[in-house]
C-alpha positions in Angstrom: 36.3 -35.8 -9.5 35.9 -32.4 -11.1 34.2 -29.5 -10.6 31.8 -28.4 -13.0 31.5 -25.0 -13.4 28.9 -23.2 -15.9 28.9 -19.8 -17.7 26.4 -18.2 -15.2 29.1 -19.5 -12.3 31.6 -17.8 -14.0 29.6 -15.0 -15.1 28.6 -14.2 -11.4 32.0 -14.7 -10.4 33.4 -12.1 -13.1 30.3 -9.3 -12.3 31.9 -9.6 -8.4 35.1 -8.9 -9.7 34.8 -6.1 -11.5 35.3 -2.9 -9.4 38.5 -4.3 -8.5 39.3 -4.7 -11.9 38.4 -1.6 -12.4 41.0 0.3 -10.2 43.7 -2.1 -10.8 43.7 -4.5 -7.0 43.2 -7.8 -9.1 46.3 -10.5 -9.1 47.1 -12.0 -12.2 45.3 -14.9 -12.6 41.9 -13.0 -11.3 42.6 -10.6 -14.2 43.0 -12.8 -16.4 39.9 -14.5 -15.4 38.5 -10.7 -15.8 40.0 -10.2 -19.2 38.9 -13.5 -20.7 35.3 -13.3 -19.6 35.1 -9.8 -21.1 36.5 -10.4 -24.6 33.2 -12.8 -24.7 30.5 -11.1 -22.6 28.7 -7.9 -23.8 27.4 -7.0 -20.6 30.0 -7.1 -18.1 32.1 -4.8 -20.0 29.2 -2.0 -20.6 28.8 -2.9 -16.8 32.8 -1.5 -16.6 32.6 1.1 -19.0 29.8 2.6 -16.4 31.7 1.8 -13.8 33.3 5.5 -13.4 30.0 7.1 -13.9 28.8 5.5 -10.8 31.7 6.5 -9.0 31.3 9.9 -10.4 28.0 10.1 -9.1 28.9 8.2 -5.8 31.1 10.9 -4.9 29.2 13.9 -5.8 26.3 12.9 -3.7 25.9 14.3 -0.2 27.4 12.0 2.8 24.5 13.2 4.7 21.9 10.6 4.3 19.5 11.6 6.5 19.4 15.0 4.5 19.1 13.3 1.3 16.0 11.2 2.5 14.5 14.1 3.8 14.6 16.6 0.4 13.4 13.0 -1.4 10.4 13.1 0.9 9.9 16.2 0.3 10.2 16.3 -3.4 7.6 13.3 -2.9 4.8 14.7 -0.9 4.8 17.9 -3.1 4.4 15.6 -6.1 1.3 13.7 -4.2 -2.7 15.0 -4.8 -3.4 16.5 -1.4 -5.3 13.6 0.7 -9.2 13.6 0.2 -11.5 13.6 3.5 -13.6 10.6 3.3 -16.9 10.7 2.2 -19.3 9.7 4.7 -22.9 9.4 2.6 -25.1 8.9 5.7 -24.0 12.4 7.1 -26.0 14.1 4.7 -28.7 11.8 4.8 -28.8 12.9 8.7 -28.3 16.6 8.0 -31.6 16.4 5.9 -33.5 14.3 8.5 -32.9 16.7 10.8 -34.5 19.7 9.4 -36.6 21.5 11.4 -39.7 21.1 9.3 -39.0 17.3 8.9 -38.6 17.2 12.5 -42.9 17.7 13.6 -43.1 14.7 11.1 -40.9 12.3 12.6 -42.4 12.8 16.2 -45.8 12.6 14.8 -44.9 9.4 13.2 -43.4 8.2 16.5 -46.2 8.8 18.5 -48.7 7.1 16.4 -46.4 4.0 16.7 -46.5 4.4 20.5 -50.1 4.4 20.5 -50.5 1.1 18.1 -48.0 -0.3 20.3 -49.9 0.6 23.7 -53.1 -0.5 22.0 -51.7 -4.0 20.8 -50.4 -4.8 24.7 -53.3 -3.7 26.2 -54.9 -7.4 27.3 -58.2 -8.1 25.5 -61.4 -8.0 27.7 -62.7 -11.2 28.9 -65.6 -12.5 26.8 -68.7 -14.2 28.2 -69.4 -17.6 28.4 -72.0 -18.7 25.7 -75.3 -19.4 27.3 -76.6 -22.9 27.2 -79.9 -23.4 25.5 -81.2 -26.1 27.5 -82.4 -29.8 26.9 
């Protein structure tokens, strides 16, 4: 039985092979593979073409990664808005309850519930019997 292979296979196959190509470590028959696939595909050879750019920049970058993730947060928090405090509505509703010339108005206002309440629980007085008119 044979093995059916498609153009993405191949494709895949080709795109892995590449940076070998590219400095020369393929055998024969994997270059030729290489060579074949590029006369027809568009994209793996701008993929080779910008192969030694990559390098380029590969080897121009710092080997120090911890420095280079640190300037990147850097450049990134200087290019974020500065964080916002939260808004918290009810504080300023509180700050203008508590007023000093609000204040007499709120205690008066609890007091006069305290007295409704007091009167409300205060047990009702007994009433008298009805008196009987007679027979």
């Amino acid at each position: 039985m044979g093995r059916v292979v498609t153009f993405l296979d191949r494709h895949r196959e080709v795109r892995q092979l590449l940076p070998w190509y590219g400095t020369g470590r393929l055998d024969g028959a994997e270059r030729a593979l290489v060579e074949t696939h590029l006369g027809d595909c568009a994209e793996c050879r701008a993929e080779l073409e910008a192969e030694p750019a990559l390098k380029a920049a590969l080897a121009s970058a710092s080997p120090e990664a911890e420095a280079g993730w640190a300037a990147l947060e850097a450049r990134v928090r200087r290019s974020m808005p500065a964080p916002r405090r939260a808004s918290r509505p009810w504080a300023a509703a509180g700050r203008a309850l508590m007023r000093p010339d609000r204040l007499r108005w709120i205690a008066a206002a609890q007091l006069a519930g305290l007295v409704v309440l007091g009167f409300a629980a205060l047990p009702s007085a007994p009433t008298a019997p009805a008196a009987r008119q007679g027979p």
